[in-house]
Backbone bond lengths (Angstrom), bond angles and torsions (degrees), N, CA, C in turn:
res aa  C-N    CA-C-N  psi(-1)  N-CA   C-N-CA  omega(-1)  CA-C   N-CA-C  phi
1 X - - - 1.448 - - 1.536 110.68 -
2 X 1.830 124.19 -27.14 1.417 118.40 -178.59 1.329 114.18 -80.60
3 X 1.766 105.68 -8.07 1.228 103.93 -156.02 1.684 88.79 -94.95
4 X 1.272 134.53 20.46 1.292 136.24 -153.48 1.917 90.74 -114.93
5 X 1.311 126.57 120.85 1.554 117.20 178.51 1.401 106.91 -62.60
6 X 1.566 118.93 -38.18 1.157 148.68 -154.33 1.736 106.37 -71.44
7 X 1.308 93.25 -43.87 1.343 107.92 -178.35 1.457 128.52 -40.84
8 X 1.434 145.76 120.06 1.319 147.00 -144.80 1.616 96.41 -99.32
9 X 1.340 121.24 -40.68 1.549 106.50 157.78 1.730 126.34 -41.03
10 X 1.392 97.93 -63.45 1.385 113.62 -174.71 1.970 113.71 -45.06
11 X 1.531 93.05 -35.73 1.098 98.31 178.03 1.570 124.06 -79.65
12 X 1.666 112.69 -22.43 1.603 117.91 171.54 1.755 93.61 -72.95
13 X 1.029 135.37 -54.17 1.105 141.23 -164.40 1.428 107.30 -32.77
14 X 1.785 103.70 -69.75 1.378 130.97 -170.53 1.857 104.21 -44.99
15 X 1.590 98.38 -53.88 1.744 100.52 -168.39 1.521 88.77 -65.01
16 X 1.346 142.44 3.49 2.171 114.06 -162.48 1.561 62.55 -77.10
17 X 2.228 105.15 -56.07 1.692 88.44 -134.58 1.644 115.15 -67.14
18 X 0.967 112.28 -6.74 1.908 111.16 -177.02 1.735 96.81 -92.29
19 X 1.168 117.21 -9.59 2.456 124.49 156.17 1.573 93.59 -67.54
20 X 0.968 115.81 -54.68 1.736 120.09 -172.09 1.440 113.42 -70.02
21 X 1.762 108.00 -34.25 2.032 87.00 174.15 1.589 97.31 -85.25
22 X 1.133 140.74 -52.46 1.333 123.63 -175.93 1.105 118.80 -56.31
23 X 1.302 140.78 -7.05 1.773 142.18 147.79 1.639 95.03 -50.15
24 X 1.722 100.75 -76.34 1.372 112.79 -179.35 1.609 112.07 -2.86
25 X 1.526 95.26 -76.41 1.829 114.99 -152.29 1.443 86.60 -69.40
26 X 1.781 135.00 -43.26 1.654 133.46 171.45 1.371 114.46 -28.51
27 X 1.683 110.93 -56.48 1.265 129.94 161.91 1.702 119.34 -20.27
28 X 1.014 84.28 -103.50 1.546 106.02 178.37 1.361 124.21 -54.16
29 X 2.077 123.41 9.09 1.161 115.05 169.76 1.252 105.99 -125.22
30 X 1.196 115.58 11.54 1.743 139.41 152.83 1.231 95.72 112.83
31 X 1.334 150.77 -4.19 1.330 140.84 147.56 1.670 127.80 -35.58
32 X 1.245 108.23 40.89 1.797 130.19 169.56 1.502 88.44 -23.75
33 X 0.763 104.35 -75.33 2.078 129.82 -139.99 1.774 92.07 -53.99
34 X 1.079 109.39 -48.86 1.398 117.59 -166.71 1.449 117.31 -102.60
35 X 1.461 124.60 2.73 1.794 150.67 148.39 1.562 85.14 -68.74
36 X 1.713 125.08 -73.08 1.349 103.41 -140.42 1.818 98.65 -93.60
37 X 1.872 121.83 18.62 1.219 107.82 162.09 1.802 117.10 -85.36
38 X 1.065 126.06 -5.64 1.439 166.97 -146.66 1.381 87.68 -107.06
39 X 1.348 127.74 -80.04 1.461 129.59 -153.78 1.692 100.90 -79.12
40 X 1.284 120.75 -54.24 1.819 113.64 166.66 1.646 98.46 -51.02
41 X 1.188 121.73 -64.32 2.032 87.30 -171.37 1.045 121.69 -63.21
42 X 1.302 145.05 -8.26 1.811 157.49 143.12 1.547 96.56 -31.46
43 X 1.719 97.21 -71.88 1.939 97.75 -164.70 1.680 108.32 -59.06
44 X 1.215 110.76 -26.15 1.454 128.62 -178.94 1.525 120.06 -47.79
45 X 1.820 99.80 -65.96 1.220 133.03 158.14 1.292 114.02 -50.26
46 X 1.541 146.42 -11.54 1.220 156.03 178.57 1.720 121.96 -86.40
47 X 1.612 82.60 -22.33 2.129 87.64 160.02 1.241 117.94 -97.41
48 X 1.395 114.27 2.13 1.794 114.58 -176.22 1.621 105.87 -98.89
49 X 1.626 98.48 -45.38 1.494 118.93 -162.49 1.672 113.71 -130.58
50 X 1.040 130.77 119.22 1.216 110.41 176.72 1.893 119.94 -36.23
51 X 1.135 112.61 164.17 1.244 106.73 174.46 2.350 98.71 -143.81
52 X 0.851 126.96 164.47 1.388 143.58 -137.43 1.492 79.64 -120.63
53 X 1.024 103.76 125.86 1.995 100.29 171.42 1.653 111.16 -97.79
54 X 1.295 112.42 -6.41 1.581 107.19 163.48 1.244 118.01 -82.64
55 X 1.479 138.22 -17.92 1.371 130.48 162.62 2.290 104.89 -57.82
56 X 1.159 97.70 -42.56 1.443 98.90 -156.55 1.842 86.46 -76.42
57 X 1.110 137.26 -42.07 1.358 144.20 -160.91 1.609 85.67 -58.04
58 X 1.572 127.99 -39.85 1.517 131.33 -161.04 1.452 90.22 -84.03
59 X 1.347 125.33 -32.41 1.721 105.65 175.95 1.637 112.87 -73.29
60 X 1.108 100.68 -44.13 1.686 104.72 166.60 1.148 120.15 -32.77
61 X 1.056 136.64 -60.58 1.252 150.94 -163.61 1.558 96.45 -85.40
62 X 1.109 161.15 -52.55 0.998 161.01 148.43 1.245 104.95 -14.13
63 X 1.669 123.80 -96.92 1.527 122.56 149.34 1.809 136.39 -16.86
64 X 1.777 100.36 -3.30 1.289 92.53 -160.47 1.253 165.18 -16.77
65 X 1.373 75.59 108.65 1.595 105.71 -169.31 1.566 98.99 -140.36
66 X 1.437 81.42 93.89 1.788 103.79 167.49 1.000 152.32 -64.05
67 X 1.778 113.99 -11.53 1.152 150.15 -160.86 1.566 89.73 -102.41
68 X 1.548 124.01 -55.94 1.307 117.37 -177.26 1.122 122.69 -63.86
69 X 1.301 110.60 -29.90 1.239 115.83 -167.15 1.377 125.82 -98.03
70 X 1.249 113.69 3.11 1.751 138.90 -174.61 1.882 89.13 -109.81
71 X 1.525 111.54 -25.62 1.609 100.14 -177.92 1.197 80.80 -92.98
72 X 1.682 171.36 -50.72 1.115 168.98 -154.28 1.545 103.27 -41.86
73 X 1.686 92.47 -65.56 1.188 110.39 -153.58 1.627 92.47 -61.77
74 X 1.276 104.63 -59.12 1.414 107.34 -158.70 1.795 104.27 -51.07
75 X 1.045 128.66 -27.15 1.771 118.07 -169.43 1.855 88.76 -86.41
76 X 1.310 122.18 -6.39 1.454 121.27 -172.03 1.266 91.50 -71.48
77 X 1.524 133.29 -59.91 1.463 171.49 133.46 1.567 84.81 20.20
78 X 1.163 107.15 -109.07 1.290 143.16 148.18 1.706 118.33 15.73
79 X 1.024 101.25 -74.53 1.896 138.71 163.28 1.676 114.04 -32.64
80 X 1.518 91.91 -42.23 1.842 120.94 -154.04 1.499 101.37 56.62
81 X 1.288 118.78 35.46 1.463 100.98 179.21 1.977 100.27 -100.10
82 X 0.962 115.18 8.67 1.322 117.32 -143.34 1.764 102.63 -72.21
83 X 1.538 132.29 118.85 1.321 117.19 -177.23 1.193 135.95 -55.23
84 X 1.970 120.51 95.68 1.288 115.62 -177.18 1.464 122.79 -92.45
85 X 1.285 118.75 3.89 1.743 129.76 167.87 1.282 101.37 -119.05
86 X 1.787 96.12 -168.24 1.284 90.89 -177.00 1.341 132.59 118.58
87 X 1.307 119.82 178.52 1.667 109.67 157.77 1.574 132.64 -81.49
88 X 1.349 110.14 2.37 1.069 131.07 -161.62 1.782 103.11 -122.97
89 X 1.190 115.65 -16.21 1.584 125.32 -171.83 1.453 101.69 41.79
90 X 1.682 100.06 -151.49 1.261 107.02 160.21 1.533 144.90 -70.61
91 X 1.338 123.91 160.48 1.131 135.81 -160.36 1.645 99.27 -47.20
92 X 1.827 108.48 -52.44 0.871 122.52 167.39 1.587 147.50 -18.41
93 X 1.404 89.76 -53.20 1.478 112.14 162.94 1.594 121.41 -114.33
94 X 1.314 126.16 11.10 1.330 142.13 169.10 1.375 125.18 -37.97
95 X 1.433 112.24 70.98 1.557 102.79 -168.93 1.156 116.40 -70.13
96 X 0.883 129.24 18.63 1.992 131.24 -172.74 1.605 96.87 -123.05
97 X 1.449 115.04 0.68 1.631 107.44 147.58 1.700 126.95 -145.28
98 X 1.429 93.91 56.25 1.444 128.16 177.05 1.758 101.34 -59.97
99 X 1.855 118.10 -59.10 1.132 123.63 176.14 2.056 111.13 -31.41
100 X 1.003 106.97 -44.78 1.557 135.35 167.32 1.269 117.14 -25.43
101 X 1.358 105.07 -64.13 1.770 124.86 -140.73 1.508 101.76 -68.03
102 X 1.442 149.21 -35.68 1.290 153.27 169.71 1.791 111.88 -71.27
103 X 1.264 111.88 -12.43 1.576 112.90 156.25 1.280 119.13 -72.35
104 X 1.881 112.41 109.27 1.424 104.88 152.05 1.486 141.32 -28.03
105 X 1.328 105.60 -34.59 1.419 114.02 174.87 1.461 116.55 -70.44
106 X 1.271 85.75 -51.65 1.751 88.41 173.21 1.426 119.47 -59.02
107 X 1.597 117.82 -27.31 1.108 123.65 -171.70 2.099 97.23 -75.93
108 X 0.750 70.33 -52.02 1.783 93.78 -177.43 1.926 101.81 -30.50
109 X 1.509 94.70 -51.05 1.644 115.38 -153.21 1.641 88.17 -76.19
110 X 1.240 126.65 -56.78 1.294 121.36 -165.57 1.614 105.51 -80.79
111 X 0.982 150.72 21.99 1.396 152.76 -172.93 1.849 96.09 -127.34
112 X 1.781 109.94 -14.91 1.646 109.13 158.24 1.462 105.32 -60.39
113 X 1.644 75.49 -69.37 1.904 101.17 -175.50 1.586 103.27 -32.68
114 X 0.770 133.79 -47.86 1.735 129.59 -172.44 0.863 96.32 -99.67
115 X 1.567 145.06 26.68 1.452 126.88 143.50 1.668 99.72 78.15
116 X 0.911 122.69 3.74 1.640 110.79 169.20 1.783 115.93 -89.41
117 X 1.259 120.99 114.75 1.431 118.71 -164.97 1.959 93.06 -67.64
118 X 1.564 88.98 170.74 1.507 98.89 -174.68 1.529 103.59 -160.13
């Protein structure tokens, strides 16, 4: 059904994650207040409609707050919803969770993701 353009899911889906980069960019130009009104109607929107926990993991991190966003990631993980194409590729090369990369956990999480036990 995601793989459908047509598809009316695919299409709620698409608008969370382009709600989540304009939080993002809110984020990072000191607009806190109005990143984290953005990210509560996401979690909000998450009892009506599913919602993608890697868009919200990218507001996290924005807001940093690492803790949420390493638990984000991980139920993303978890979920299998987690974005492995894309504009974002892999976790691996994921520059929108660079803040990340010196966390054991994080280190931990992507060494799942690549199938290397730990």
């Amino acid at each position: 059904m995601l793989t459908d353009p047509n598809s009316p899911l695919r299409d709620i889906l698409e608008r969370r994650i382009r709600q989540a980069m304009v939080a993002f960019a809110r984020a990072q130009t000191g607009r806190k207040a109005e990143a984290r009104a953005i990210q509560a109607k996401l979690k909000n929107a998450g009892s009506a409609v599913y919602v993608l926990d890697y868009p919200l993991t990218v507001i996290a991190l924005a807001l940093r707050d690492k803790e949420e966003a390493l638990r984000l990631l991980t139920n993303a993980f978890d979920d299998r919803s987690i974005q492995v194409t894309g504009n974002s590729g892999s976790l691996e090369i994921d520059s929108w969770l660079n803040a990340l990369r010196r966390d054991p956990r994080f280190e931990k999480l992507l060494a799942r993701f690549m199938g290397q036990a730990q």
